[in-house]
HTML snippet that shows the backbone in 3Dmol.js (N, CA, C, O; Angstrom):
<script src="https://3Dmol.org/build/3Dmol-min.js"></script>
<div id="view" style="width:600px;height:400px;position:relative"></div>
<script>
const pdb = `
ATOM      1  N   UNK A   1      -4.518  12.295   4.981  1.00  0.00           N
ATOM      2  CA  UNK A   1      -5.300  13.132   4.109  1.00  0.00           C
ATOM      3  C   UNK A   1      -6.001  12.235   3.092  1.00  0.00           C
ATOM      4  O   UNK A   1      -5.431  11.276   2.573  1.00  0.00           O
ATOM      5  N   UNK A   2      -7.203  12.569   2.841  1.00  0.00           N
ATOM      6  CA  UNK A   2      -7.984  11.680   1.994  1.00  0.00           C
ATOM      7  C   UNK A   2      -8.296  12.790   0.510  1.00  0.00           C
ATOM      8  O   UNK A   2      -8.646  13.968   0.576  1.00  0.00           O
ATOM      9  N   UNK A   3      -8.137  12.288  -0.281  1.00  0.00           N
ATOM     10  CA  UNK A   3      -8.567  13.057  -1.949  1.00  0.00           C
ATOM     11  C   UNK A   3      -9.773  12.028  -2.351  1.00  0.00           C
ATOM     12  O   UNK A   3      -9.537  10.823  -2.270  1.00  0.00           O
ATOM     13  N   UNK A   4     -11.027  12.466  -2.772  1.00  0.00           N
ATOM     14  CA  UNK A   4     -11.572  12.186  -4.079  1.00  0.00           C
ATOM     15  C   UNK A   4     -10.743  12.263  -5.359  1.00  0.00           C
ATOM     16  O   UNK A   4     -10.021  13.204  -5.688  1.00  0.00           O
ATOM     17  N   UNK A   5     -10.903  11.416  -5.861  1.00  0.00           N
ATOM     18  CA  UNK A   5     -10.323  11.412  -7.764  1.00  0.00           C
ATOM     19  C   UNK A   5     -11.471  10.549  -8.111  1.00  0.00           C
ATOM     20  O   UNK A   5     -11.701   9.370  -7.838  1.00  0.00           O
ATOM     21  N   UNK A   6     -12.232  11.562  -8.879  1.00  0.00           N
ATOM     22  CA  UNK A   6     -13.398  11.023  -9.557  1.00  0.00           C
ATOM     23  C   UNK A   6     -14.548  10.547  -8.516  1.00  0.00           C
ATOM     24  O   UNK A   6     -15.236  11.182  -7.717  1.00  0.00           O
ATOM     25  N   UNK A   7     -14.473   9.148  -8.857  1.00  0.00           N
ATOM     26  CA  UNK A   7     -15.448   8.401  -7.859  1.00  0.00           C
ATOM     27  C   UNK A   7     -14.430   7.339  -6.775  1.00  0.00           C
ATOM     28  O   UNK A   7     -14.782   6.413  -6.045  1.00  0.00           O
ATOM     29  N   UNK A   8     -13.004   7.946  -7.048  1.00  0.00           N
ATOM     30  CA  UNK A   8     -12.494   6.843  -6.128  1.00  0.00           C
ATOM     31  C   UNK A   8     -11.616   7.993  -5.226  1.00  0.00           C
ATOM     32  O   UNK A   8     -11.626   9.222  -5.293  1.00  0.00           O
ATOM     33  N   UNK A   9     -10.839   7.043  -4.341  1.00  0.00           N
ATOM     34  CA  UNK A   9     -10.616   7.922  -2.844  1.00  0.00           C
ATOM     35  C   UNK A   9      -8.796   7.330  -2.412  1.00  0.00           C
ATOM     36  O   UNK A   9      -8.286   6.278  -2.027  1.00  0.00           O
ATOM     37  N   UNK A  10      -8.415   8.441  -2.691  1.00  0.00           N
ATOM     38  CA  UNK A  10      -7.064   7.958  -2.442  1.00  0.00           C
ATOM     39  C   UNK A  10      -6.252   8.701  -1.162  1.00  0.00           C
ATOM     40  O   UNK A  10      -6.248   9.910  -0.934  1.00  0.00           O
ATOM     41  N   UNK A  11      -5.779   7.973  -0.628  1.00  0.00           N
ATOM     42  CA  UNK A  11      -5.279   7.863   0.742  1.00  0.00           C
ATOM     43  C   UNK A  11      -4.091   8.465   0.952  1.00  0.00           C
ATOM     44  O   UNK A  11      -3.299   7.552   0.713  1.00  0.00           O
ATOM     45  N   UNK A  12      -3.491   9.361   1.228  1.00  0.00           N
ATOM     46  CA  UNK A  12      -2.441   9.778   1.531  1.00  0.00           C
ATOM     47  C   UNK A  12      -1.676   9.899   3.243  1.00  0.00           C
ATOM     48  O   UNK A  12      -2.057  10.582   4.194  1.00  0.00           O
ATOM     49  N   UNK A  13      -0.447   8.918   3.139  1.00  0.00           N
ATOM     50  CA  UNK A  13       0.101   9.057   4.369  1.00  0.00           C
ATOM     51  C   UNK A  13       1.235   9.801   4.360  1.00  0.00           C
ATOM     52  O   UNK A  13       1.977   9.868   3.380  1.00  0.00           O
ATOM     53  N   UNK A  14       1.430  10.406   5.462  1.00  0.00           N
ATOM     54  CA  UNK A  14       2.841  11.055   5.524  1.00  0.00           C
ATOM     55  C   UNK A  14       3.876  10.434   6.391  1.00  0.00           C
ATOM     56  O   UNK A  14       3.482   9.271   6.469  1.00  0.00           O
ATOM     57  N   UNK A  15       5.053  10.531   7.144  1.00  0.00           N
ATOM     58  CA  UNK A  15       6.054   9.482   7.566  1.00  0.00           C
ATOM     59  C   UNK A  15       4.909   8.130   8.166  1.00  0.00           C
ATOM     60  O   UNK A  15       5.037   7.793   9.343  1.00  0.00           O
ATOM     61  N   UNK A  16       4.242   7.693   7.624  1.00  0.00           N
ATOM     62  CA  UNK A  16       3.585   6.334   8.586  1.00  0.00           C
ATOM     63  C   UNK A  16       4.456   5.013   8.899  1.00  0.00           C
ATOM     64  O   UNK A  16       4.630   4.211   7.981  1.00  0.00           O
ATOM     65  N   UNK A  17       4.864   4.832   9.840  1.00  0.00           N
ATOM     66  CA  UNK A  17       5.845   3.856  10.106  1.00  0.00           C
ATOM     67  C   UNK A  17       4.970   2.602  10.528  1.00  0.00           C
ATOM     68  O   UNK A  17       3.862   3.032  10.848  1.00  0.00           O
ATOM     69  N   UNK A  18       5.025   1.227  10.656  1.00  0.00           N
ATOM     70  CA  UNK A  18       4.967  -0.037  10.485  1.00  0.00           C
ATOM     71  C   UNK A  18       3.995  -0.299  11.145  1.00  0.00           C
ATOM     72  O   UNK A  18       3.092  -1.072  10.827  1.00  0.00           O
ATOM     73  N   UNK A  19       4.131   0.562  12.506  1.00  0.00           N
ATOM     74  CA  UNK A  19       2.934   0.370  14.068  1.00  0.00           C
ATOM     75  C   UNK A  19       1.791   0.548  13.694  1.00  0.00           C
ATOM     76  O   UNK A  19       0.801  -0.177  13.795  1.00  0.00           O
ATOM     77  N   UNK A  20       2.024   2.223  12.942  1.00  0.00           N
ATOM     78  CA  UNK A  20       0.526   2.534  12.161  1.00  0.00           C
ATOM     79  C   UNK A  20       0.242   2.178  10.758  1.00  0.00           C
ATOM     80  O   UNK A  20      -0.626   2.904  10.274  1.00  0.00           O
ATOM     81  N   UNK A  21       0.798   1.108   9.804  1.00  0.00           N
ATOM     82  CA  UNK A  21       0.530   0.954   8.684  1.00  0.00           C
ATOM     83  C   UNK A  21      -0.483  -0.226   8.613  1.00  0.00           C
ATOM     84  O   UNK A  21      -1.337  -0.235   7.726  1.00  0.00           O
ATOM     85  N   UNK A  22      -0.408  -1.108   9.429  1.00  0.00           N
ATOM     86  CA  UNK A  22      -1.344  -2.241   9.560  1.00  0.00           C
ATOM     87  C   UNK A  22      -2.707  -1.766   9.930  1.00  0.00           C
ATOM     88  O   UNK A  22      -3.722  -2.172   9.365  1.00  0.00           O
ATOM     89  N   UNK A  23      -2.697  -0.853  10.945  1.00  0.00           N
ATOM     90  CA  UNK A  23      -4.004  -0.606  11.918  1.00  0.00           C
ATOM     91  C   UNK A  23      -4.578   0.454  10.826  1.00  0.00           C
ATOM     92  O   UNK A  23      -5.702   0.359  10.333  1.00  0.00           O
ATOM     93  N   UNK A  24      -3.676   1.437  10.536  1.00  0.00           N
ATOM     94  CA  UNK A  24      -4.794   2.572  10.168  1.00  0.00           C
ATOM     95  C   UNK A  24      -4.472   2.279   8.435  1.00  0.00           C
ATOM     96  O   UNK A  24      -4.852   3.315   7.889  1.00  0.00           O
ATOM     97  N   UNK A  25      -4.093   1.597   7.666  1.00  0.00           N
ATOM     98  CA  UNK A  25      -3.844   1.192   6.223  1.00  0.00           C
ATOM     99  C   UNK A  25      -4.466   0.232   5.879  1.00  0.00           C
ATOM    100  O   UNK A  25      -5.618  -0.013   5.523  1.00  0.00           O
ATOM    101  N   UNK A  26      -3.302  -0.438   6.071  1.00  0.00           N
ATOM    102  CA  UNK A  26      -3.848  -2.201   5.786  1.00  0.00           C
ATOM    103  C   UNK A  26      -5.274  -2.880   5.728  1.00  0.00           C
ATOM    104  O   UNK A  26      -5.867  -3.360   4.761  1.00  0.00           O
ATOM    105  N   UNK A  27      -5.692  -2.763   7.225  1.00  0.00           N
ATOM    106  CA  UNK A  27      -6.581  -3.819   7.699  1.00  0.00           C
ATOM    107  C   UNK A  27      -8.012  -2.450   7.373  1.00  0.00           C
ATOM    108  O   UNK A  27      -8.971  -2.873   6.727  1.00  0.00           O
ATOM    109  N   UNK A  28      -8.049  -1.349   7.704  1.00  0.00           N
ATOM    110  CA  UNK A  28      -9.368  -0.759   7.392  1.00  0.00           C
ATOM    111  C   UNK A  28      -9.700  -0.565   5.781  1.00  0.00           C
ATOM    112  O   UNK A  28     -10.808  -0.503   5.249  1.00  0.00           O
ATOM    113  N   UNK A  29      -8.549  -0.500   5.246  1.00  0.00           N
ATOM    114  CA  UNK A  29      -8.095  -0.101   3.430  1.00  0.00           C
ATOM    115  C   UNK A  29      -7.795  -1.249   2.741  1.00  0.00           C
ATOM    116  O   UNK A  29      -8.660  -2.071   2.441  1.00  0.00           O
ATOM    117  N   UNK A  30      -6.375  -1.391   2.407  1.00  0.00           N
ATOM    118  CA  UNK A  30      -6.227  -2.261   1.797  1.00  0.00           C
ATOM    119  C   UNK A  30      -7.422  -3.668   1.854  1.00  0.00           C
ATOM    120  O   UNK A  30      -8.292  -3.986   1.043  1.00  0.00           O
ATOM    121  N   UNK A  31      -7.109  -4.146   2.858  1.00  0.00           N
ATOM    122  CA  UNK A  31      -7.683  -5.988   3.175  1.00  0.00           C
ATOM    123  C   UNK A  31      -9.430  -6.236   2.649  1.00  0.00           C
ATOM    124  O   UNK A  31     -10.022  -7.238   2.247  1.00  0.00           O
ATOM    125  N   UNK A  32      -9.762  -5.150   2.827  1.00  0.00           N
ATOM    126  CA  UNK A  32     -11.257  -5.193   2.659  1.00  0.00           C
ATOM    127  C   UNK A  32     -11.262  -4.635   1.204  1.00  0.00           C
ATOM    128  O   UNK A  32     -12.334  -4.800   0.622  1.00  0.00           O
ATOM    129  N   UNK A  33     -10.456  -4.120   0.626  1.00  0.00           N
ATOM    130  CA  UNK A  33     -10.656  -3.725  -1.102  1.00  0.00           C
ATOM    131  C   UNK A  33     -10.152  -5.288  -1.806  1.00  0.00           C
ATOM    132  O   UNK A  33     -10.794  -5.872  -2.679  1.00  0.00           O
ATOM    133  N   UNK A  34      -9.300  -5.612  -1.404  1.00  0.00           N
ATOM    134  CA  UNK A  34      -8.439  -6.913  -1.925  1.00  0.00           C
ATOM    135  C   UNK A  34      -9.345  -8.262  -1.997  1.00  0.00           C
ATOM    136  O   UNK A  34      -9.360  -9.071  -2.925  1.00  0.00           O
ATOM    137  N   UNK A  35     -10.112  -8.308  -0.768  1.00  0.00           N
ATOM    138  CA  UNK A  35     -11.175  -9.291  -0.273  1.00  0.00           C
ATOM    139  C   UNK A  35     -12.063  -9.192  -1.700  1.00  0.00           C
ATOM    140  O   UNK A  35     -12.398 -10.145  -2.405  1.00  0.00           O
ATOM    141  N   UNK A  36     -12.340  -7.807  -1.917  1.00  0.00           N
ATOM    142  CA  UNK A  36     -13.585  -7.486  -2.648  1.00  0.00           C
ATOM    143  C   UNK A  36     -13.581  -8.243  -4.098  1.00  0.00           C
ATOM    144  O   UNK A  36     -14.553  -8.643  -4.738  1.00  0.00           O
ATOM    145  N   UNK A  37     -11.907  -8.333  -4.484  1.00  0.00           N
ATOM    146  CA  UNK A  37     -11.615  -8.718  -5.772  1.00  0.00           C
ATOM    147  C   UNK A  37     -11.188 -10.286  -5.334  1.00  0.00           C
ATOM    148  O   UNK A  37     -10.855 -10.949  -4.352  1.00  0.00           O
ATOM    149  N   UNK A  38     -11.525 -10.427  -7.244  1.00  0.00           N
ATOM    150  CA  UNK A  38     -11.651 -12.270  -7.193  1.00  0.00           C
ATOM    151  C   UNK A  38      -9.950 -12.885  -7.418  1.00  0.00           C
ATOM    152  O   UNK A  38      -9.820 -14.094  -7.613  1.00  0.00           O
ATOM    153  N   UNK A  39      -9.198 -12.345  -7.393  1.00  0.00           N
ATOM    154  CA  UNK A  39      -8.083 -12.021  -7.783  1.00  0.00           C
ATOM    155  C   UNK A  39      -6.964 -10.663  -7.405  1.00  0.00           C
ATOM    156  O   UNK A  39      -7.464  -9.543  -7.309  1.00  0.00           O
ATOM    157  N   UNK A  40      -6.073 -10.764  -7.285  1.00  0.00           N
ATOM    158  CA  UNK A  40      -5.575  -9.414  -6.716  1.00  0.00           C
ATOM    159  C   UNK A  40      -3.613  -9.557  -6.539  1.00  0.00           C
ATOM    160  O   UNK A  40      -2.977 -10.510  -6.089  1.00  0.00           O
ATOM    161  N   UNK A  41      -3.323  -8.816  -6.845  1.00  0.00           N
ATOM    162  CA  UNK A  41      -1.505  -8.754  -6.985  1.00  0.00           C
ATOM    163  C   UNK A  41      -1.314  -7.484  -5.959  1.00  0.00           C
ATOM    164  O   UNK A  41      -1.581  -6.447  -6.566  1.00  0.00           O
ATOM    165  N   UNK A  42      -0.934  -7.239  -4.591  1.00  0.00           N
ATOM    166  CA  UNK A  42      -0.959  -5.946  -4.343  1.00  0.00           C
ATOM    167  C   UNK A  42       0.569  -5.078  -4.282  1.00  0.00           C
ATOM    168  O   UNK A  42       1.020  -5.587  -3.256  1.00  0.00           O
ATOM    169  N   UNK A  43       1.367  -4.340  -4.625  1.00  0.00           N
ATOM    170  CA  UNK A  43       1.998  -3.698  -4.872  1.00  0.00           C
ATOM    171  C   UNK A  43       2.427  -2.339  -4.370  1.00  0.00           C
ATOM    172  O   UNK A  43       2.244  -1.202  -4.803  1.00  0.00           O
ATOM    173  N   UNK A  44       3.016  -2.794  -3.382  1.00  0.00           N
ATOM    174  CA  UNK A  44       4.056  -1.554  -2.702  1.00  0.00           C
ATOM    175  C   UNK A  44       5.465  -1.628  -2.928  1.00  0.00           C
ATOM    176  O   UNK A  44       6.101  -2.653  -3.172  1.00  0.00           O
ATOM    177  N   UNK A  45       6.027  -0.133  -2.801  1.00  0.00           N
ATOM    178  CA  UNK A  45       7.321   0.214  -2.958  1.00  0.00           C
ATOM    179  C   UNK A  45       8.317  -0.584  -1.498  1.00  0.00           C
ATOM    180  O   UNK A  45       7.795  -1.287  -0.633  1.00  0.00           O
ATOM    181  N   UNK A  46       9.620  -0.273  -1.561  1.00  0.00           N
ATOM    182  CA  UNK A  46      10.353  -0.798  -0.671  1.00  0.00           C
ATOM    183  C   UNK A  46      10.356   0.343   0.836  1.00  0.00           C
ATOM    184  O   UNK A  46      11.017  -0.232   1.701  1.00  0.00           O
ATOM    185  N   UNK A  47       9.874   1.615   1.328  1.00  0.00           N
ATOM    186  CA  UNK A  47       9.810   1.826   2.257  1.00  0.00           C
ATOM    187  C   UNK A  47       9.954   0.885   3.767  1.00  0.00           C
ATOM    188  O   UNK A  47       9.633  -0.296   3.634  1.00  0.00           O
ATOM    189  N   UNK A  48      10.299   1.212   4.837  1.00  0.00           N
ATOM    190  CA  UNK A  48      10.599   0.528   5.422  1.00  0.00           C
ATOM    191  C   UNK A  48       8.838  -0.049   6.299  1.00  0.00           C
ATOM    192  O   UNK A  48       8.373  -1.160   6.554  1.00  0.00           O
ATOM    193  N   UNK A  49       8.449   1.036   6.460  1.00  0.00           N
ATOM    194  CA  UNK A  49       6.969   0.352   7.430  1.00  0.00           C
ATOM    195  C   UNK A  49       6.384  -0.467   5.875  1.00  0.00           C
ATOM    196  O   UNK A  49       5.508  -1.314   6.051  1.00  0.00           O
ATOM    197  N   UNK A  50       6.708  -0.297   4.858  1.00  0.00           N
ATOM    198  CA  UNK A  50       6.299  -1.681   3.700  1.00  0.00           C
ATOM    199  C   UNK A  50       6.962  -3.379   3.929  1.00  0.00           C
ATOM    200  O   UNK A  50       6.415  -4.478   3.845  1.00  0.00           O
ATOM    201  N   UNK A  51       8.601  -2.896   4.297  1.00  0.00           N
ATOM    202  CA  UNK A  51       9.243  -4.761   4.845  1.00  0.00           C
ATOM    203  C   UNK A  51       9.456  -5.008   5.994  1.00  0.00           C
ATOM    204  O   UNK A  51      10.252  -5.927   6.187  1.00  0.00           O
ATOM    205  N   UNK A  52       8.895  -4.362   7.139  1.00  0.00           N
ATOM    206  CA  UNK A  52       8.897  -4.437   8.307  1.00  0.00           C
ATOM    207  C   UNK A  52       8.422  -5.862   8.794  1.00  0.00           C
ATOM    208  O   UNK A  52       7.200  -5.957   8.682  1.00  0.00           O
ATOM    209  N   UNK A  53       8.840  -6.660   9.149  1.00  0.00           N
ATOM    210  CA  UNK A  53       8.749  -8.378   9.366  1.00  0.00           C
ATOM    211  C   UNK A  53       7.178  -8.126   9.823  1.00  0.00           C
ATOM    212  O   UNK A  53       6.311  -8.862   9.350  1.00  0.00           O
ATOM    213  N   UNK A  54       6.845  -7.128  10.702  1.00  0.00           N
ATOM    214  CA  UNK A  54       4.849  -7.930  11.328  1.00  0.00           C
ATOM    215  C   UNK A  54       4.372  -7.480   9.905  1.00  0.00           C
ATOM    216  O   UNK A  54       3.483  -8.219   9.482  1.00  0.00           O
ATOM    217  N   UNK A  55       4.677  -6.598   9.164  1.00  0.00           N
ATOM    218  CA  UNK A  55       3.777  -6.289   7.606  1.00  0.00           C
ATOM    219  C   UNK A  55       3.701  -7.382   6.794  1.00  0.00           C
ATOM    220  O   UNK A  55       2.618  -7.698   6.301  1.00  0.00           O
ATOM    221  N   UNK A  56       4.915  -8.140   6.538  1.00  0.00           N
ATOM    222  CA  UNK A  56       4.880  -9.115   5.916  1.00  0.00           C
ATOM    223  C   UNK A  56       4.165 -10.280   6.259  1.00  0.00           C
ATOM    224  O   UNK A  56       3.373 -10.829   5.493  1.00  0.00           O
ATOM    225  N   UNK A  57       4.497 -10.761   7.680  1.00  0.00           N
ATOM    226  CA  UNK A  57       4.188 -11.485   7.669  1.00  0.00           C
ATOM    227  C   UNK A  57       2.048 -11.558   8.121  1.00  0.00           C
ATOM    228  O   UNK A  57       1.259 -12.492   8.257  1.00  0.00           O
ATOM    229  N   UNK A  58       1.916 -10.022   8.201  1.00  0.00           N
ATOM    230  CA  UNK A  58       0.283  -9.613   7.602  1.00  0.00           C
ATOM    231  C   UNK A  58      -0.171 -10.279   6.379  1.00  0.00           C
ATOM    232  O   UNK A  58      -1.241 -10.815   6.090  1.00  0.00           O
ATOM    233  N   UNK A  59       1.232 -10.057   5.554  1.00  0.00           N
ATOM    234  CA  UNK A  59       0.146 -10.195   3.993  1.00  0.00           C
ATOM    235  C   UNK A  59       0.325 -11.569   3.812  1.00  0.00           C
ATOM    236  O   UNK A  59      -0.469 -11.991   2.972  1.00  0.00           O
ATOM    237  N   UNK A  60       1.566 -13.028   4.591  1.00  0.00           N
ATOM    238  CA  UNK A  60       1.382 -14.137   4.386  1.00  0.00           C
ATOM    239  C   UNK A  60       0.235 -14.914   5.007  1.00  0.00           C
ATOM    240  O   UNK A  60      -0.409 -15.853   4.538  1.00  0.00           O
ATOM    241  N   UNK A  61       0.116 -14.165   6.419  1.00  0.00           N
ATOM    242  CA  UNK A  61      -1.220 -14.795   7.189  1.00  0.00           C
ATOM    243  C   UNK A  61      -2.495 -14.882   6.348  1.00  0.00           C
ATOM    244  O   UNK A  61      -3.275 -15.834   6.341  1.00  0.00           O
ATOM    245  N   UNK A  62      -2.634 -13.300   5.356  1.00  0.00           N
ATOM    246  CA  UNK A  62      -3.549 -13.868   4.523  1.00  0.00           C
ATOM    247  C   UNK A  62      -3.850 -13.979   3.457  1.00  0.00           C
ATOM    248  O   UNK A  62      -4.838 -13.699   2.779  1.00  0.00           O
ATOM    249  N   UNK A  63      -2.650 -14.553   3.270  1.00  0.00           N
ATOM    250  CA  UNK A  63      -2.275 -15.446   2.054  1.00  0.00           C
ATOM    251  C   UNK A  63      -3.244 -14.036   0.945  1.00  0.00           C
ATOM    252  O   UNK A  63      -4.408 -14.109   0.551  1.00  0.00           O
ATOM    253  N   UNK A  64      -2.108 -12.737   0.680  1.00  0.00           N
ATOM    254  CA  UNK A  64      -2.214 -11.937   0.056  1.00  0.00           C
ATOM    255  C   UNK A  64      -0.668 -11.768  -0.885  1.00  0.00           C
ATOM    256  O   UNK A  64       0.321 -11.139  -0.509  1.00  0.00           O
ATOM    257  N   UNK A  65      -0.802 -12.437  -2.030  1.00  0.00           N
ATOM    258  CA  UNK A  65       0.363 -12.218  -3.001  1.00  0.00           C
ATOM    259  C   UNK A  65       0.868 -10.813  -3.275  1.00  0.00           C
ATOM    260  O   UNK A  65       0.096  -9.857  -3.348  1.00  0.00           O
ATOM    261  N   UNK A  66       2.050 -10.721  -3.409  1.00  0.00           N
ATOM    262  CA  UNK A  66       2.849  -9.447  -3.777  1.00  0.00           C
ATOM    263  C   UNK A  66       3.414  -9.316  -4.963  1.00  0.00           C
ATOM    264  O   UNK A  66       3.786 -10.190  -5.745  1.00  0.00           O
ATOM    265  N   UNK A  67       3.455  -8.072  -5.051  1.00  0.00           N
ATOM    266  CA  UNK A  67       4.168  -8.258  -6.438  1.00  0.00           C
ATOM    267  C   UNK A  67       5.657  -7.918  -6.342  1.00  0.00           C
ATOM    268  O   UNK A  67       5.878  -6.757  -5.999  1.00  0.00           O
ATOM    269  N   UNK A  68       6.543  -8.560  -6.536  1.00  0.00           N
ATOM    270  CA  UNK A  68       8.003  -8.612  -6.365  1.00  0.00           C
ATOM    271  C   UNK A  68       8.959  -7.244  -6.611  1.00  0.00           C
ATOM    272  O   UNK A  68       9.459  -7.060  -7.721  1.00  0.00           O
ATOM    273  N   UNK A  69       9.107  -6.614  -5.876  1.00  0.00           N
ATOM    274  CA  UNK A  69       9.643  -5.295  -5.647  1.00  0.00           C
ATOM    275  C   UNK A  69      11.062  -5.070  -5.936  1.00  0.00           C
ATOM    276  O   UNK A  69      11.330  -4.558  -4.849  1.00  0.00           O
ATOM    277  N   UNK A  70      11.628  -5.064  -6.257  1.00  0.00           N
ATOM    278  CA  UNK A  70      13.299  -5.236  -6.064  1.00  0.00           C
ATOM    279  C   UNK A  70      14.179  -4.035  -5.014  1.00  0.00           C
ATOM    280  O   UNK A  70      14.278  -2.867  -5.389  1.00  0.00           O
ATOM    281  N   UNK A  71      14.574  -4.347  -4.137  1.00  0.00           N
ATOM    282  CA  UNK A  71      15.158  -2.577  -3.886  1.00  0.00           C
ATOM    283  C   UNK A  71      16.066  -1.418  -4.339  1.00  0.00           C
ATOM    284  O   UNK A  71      16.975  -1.857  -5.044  1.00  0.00           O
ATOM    285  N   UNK A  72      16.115  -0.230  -4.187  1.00  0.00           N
ATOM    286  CA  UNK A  72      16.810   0.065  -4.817  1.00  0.00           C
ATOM    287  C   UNK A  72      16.140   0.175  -6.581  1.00  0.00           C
ATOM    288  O   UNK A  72      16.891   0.486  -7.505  1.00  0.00           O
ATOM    289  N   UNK A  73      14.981  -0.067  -6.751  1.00  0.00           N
ATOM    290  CA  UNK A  73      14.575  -0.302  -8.292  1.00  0.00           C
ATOM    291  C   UNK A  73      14.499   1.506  -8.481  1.00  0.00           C
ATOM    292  O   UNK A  73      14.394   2.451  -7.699  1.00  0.00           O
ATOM    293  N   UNK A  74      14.611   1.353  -9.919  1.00  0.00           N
ATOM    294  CA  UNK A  74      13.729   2.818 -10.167  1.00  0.00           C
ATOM    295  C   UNK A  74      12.458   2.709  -9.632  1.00  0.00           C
ATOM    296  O   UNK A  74      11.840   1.672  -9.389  1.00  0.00           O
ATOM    297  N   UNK A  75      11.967   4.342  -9.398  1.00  0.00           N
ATOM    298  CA  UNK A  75      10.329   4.607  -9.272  1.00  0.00           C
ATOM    299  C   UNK A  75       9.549   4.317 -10.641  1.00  0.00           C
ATOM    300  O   UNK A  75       9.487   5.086 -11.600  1.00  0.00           O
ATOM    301  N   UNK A  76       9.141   3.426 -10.567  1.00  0.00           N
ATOM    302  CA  UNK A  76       8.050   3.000 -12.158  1.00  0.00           C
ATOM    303  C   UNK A  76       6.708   3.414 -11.229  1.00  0.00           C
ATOM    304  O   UNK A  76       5.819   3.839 -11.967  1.00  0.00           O
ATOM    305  N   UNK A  77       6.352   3.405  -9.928  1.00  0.00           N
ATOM    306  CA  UNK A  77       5.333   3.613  -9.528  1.00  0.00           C
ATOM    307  C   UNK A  77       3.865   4.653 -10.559  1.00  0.00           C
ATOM    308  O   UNK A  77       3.942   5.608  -9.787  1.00  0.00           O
ATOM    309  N   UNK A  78       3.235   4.911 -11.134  1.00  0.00           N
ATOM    310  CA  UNK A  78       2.116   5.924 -11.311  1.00  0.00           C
ATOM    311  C   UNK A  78       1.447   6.816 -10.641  1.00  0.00           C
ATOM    312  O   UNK A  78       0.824   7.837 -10.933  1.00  0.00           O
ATOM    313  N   UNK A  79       1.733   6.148  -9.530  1.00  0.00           N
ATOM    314  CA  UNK A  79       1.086   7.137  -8.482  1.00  0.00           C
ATOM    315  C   UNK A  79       2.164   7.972  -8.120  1.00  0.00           C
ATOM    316  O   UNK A  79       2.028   8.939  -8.870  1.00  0.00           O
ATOM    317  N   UNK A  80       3.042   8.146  -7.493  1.00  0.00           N
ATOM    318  CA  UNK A  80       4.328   8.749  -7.293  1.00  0.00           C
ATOM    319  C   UNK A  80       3.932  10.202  -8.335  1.00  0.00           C
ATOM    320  O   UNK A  80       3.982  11.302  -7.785  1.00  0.00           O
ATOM    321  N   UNK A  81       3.686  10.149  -9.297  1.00  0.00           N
ATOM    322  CA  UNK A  81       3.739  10.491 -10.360  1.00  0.00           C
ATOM    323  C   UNK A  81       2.185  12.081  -9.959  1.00  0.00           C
ATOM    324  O   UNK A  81       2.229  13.311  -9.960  1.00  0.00           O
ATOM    325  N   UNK A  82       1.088  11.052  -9.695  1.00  0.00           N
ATOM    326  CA  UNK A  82      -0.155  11.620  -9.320  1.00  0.00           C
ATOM    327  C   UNK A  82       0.008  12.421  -7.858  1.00  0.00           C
ATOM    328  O   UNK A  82      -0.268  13.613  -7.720  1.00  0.00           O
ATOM    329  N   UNK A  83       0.492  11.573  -6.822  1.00  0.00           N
ATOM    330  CA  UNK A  83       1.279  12.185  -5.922  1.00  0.00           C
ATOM    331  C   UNK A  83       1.640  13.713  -5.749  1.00  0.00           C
ATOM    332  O   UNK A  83       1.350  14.494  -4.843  1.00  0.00           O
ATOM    333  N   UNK A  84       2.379  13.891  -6.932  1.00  0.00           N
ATOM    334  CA  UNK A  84       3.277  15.344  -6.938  1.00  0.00           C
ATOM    335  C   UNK A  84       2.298  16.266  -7.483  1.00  0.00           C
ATOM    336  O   UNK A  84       2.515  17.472  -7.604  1.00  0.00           O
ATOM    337  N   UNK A  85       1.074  15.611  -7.855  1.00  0.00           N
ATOM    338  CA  UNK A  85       0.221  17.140  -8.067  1.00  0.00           C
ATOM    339  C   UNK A  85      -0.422  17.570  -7.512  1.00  0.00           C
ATOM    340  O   UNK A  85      -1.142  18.377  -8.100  1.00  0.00           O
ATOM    341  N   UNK A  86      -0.625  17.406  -6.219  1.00  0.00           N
ATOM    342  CA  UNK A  86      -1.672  17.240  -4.482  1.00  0.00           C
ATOM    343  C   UNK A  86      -0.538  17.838  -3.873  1.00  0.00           C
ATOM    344  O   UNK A  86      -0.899  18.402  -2.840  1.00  0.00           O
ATOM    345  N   UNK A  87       0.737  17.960  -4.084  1.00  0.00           N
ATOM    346  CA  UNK A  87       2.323  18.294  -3.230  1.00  0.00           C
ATOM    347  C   UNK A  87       2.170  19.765  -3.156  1.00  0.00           C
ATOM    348  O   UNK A  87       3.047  20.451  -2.631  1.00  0.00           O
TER     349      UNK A  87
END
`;
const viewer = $3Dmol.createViewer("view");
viewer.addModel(pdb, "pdb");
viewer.setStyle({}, {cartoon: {color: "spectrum"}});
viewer.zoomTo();
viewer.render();
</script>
């Protein structure tokens, strides 16, 4: 499911597991927004199609920094948050 918010476009998946997170996420979404910036930290939760060994080793191939997740952390997420009002 896709939302407008404002002028930007936020993506909503439902169970997407690892097979489809690269093909239909990652590489059409993420990689080409990340590219765009001169700089970039990208930041996902611990879900499993998120540490799934081919995901990871997606974001080392291109040499795309993470931001250090811990598991088990609280939800500090914001979106989570934005999330529940589209629910």
């Amino acid at each position: 499911m896709t939302i407008m918010v404002g002028c930007k476009q936020l993506i909503l998946l439902a169970h997407c597991r690892y097979n489809h997170y690269i093909p239909e996420v990652l590489e059409p979404v993420v990689l080409p927004y990340l590219q765009s910036l001169s700089t970039a930290i990208f930041q996902q939760d611990n879900p499993r199609p998120h540490v799934a060994r081919i995901v990871q080793r997606f974001f080392v191939n291109r040499q795309i920094e993470l931001l250090p997740w811990p598991a088990r952390s609280p939800d500090l997420s914001p979106i989570e948050n934005m999330c529940s009002m589209f629910a």
